[in-house]
C-alpha positions as CSV (number, residue, x, y, z in Angstrom):
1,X,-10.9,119.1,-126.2
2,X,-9.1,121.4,-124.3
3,X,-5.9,120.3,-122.5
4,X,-6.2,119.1,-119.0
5,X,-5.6,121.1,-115.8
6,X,-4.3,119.9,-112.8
7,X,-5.5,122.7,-110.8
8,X,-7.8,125.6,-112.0
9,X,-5.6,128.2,-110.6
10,X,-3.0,127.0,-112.9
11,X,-1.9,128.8,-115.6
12,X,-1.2,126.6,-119.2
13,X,1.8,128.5,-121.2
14,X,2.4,127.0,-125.2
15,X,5.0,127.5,-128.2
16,X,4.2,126.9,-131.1
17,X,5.8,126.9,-134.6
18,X,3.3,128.5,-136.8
19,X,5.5,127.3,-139.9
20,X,5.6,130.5,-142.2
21,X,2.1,131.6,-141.6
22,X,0.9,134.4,-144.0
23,X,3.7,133.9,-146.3
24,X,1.4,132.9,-149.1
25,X,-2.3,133.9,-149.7
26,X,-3.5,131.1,-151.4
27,X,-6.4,128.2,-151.0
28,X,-4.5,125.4,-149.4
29,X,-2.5,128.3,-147.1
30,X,-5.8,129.7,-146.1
31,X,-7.4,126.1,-145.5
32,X,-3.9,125.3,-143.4
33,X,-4.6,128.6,-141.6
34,X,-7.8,127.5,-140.3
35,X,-6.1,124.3,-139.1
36,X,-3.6,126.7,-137.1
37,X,-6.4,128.4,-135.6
38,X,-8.7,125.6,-134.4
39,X,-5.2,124.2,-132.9
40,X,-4.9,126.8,-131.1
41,X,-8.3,127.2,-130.1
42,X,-8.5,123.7,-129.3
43,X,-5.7,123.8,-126.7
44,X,-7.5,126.4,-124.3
45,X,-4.1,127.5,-123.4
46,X,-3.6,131.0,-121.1
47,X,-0.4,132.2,-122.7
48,X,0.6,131.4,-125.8
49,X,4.7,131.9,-128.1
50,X,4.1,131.5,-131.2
51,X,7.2,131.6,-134.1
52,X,7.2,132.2,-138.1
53,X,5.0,134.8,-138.2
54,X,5.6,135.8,-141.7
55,X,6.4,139.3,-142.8
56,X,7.5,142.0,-145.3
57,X,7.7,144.8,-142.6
58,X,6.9,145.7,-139.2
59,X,3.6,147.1,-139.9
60,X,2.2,144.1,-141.5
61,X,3.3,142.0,-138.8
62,X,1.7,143.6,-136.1
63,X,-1.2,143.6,-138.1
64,X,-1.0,139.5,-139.0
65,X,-0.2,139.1,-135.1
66,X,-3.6,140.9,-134.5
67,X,-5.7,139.2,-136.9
68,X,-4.3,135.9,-134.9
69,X,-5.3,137.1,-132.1
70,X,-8.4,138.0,-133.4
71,X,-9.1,134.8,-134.9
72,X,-8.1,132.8,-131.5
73,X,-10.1,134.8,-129.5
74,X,-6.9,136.0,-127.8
75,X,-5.1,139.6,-126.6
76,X,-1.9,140.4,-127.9
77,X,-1.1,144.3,-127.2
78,X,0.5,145.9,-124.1
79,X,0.1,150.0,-123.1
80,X,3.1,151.4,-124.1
81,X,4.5,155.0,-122.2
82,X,3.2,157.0,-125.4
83,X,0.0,155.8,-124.6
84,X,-0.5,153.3,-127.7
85,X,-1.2,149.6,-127.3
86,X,1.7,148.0,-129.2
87,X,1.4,144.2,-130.2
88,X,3.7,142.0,-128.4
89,X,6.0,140.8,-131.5
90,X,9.5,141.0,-132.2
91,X,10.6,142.0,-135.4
92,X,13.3,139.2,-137.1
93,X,15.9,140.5,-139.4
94,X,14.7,137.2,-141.8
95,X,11.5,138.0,-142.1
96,X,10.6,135.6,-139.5
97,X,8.7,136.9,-136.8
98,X,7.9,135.7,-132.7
99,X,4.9,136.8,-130.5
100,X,3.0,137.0,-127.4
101,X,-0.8,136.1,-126.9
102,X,-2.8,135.2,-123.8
103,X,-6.4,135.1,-122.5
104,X,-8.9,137.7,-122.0
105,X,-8.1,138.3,-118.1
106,X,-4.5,137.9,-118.2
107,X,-2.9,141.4,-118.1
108,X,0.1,142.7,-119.4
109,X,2.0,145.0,-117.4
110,X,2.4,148.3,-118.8
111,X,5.2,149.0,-120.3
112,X,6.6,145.6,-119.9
113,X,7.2,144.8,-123.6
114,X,10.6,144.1,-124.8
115,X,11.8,143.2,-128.2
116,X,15.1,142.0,-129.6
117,X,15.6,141.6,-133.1
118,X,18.5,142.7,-135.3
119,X,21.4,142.2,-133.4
120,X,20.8,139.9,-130.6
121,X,19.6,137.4,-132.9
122,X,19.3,135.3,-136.3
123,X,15.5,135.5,-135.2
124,X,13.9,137.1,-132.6
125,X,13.1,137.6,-129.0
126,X,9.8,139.0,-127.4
127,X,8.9,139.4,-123.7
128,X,6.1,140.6,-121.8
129,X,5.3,140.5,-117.9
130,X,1.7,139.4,-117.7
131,X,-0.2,139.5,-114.5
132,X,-1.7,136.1,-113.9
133,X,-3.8,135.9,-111.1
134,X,-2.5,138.9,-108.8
135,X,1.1,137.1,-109.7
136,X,3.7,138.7,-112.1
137,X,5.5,136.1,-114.3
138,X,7.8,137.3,-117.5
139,X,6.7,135.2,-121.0
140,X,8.9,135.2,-123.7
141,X,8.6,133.7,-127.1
142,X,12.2,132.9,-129.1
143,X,13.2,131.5,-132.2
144,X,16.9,130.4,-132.4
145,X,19.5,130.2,-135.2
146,X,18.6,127.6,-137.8
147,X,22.0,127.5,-139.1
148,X,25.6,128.0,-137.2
149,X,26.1,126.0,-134.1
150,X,28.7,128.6,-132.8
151,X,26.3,131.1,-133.5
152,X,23.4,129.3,-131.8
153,X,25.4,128.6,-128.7
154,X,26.4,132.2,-128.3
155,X,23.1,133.7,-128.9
156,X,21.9,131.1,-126.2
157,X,24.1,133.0,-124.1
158,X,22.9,136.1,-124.7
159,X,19.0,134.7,-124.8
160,X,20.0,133.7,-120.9
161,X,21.2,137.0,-119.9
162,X,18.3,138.9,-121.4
163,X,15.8,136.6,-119.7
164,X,17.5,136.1,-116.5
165,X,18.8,139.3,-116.1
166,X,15.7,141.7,-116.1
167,X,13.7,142.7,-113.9
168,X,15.1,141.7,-111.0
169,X,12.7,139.0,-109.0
170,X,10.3,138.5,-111.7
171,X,10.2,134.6,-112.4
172,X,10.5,134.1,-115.9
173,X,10.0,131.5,-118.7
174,X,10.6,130.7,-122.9
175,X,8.6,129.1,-125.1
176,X,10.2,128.5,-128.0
177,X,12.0,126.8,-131.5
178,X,15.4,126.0,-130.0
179,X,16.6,124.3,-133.2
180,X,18.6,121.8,-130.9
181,X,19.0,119.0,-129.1
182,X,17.9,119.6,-124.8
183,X,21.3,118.7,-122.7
184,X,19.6,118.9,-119.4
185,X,20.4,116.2,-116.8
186,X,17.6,114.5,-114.3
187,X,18.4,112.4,-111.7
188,X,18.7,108.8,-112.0
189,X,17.0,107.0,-109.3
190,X,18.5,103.5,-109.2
191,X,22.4,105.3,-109.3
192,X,22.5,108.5,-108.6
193,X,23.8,110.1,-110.7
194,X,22.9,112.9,-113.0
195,X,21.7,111.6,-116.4
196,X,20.7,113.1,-119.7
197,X,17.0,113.9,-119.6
198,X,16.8,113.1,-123.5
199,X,16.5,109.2,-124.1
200,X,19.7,108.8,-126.8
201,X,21.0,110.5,-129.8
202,X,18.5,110.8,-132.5
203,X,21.5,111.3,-135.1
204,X,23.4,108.1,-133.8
205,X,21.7,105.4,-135.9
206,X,21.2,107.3,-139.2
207,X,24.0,107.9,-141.6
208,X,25.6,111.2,-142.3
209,X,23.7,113.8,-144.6
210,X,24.6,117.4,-145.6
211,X,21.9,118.7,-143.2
212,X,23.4,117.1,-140.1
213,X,26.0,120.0,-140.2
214,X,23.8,122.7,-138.6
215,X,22.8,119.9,-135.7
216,X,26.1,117.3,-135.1
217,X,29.8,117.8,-134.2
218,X,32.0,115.0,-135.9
219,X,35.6,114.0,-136.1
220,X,37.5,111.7,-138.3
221,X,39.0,108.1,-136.8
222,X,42.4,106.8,-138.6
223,X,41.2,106.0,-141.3
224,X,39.4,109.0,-142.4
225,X,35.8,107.5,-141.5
226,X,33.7,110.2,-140.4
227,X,32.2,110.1,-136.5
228,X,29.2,112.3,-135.8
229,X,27.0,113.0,-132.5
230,X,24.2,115.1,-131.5
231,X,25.8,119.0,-131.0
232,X,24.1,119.5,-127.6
233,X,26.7,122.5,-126.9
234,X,24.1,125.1,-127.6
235,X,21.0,123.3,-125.1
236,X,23.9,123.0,-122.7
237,X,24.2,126.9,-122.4
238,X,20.7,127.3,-121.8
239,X,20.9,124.8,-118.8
240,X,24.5,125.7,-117.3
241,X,22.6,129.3,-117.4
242,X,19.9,128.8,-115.3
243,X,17.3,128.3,-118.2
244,X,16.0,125.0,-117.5
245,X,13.5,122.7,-119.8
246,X,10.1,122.1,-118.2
247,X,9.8,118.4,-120.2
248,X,13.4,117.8,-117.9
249,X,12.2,119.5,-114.7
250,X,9.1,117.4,-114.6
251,X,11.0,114.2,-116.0
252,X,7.7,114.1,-118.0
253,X,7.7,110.9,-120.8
254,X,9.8,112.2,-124.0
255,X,7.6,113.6,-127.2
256,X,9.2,114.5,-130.4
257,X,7.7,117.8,-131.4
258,X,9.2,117.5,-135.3
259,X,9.6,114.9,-138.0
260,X,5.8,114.3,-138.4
261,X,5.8,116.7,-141.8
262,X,6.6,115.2,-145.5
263,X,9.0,118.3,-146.2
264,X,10.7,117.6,-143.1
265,X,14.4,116.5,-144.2
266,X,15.2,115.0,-140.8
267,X,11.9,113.1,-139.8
268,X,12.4,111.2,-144.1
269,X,15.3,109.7,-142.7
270,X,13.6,108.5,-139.3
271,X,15.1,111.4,-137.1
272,X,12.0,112.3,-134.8
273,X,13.2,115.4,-132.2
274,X,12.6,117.5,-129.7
275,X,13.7,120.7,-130.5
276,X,10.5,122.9,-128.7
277,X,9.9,123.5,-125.0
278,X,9.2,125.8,-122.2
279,X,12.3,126.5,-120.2
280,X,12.0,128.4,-117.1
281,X,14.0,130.6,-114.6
282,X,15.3,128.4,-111.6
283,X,13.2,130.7,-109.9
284,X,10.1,129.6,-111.5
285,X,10.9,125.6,-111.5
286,X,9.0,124.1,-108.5
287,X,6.0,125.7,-110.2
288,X,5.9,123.5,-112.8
289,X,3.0,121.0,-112.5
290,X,2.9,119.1,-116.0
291,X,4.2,119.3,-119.6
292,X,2.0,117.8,-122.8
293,X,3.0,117.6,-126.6
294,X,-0.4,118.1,-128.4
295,X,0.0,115.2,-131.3
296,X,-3.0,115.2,-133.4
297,X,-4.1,114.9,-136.6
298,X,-5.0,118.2,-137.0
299,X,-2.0,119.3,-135.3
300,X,0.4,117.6,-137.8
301,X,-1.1,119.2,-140.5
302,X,-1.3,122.4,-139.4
303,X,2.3,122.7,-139.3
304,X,6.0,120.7,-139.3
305,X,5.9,121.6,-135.2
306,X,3.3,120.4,-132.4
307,X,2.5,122.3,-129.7
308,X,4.2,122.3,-126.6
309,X,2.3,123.3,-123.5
310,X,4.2,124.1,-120.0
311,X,1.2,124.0,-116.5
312,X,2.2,126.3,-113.6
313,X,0.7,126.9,-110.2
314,X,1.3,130.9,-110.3
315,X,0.8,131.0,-106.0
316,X,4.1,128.6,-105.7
317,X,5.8,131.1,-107.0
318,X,5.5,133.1,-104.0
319,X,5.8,136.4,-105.9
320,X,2.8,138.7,-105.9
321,X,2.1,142.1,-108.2
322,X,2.4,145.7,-106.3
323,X,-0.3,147.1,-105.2
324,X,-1.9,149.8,-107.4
């Protein structure tokens, strides 16, 4: 069943983790591809990031991001100024690839495509301005660092200034694998005062493994007994920047979107997280209308992340295309 609307003028915009798809050609990676695909299919979504699209070179992944598209019944290609549609994928220097697909009767804007790599990032970053209903809004699909908390946090940085940045007056908004832990803030409503959006620290009850150093800070008491805590540094750039979470925004009930899969290290030891979301352009926040985490059987086997789905009302945006 397709995911609910609260509005048919609104506009559903998913990330989703494709978990090395195409990496093998075998039977159970071509039965787990059909999973991915009536997922997807089942969601009904309008735009859709999707992350591990899996690679050699460039020209196979274009191809593998059209066969998706394809096989979803989506578009995926913007008119480029030679003249050729181009498919709207950023190349990773890991062989880890992000894309773009939406709905027949969403249009990209010509020459809107833009695609960091090599660089800019451990993964990738792709963007595309798609005209939703007479209304231009910038997509982007991302992938950050798996490894390096430093390095996470400062590519967040630069992830923010891309996004926010360019073109001028163009809401924007992410969906992505942010490989860390959401430091927004909500309101609380009996104090006051501005509290953190996620519930508690998932790391806080479980004791240390090697793992935990790509995800925790920690310090030593007196006697040498290590401390550690959620490292929430890197989410906290994305919000101090202007990119804010839609789950946060819409102080919509928490989801974990990993820890489901058996070859997930963190979810064995009881460490369920939410480490993929929309986040949006301040711009772009009080367009948000709902956020869902699509947790289903089929879902959790079709890959170690669920879907994470993002519902906009494009004319509270106030923004409309040019004319032609």
């Amino acid at each position: 069943m397709a995911l609910p609307r609260t509005s048919p003028d609104c506009v559903l915009f998913t990330t989703y983790n494709l978990l090395n798809l195409f990496q093998e050609d075998s039977p159970p990676e071509r039965e787990r591809y059909r999973l991915v695909v009536d997922t997807i299919r089942a969601l009904g979504t309008d735009v859709l990031a999707v992350q591990e699209i899996r690679a050699p070179d460039e020209p196979a992944a274009r191809q593998r991001l059209r066969q998706l598209a394809g096989d979803t019944g989506m578009c995926c290609t913007v008119p480029c100024p030679d003249g050729e549609d181009q498919p709207a994928l950023a190349i990773g220097p890991h062989g880890y690839h992000c894309g773009l697909l939406w709905r027949d009767g969403i249009d990209p804007v010509p020459g809107s495509l833009r695609c960091h790599g090599a660089g800019y990032f451990w993964h990738s970053l792709a963007s595309v301005t798609l005209d939703v209903g007479g209304v231009q809004v910038r997509h982007a699909s991302h992938h950050a660092a798996p490894f390096g908390r430093r390095l996470r946090a400062d590519q967040n940085e630069t992830l923010v200034a891309l996004v926010t940045g360019a073109p001028r007056g163009i809401p924007a908004m992410v969906g992505a694998d942010w490989n860390t832990e959401c430091a927004d803030r909500v309101r609380d409503e009996a104090s006051g005062e501005w509290i953190l959006y996620e519930p508690g620290d998932p790391y806080a009850a479980v004791e240390w493994f090697d793992e935990m150093i790509s995800q925790c800070e920690w310090e030593y008491d007196d006697r040498g007994q290590r401390r550690h805590r959620a490292d929430r540094i890197p989410g906290d750039v994305l919000w101090s920047g202007g990119l804010l979470d839609a789950a946060a925004a819409l102080n919509a009930p928490w989801q974990p979107t990993v820890g489901h899969h058996p070859d997930d290290a963190f979810g064995a030891r009881g460490v369920w997280r939410r480490i993929d979301g929309i986040r949006v352009t301040r711009r772009a926040a009080g367009a948000l209308r709902a956020h869902h985490v699509e947790d289903t059987e089929a879902a959790r086997r079709a890959s170690d992340h669920l879907p994470v789905t993002a519902e906009y009302a494009p004319a509270a945006l106030g923004v409309r295309a040019p004319a032609p």
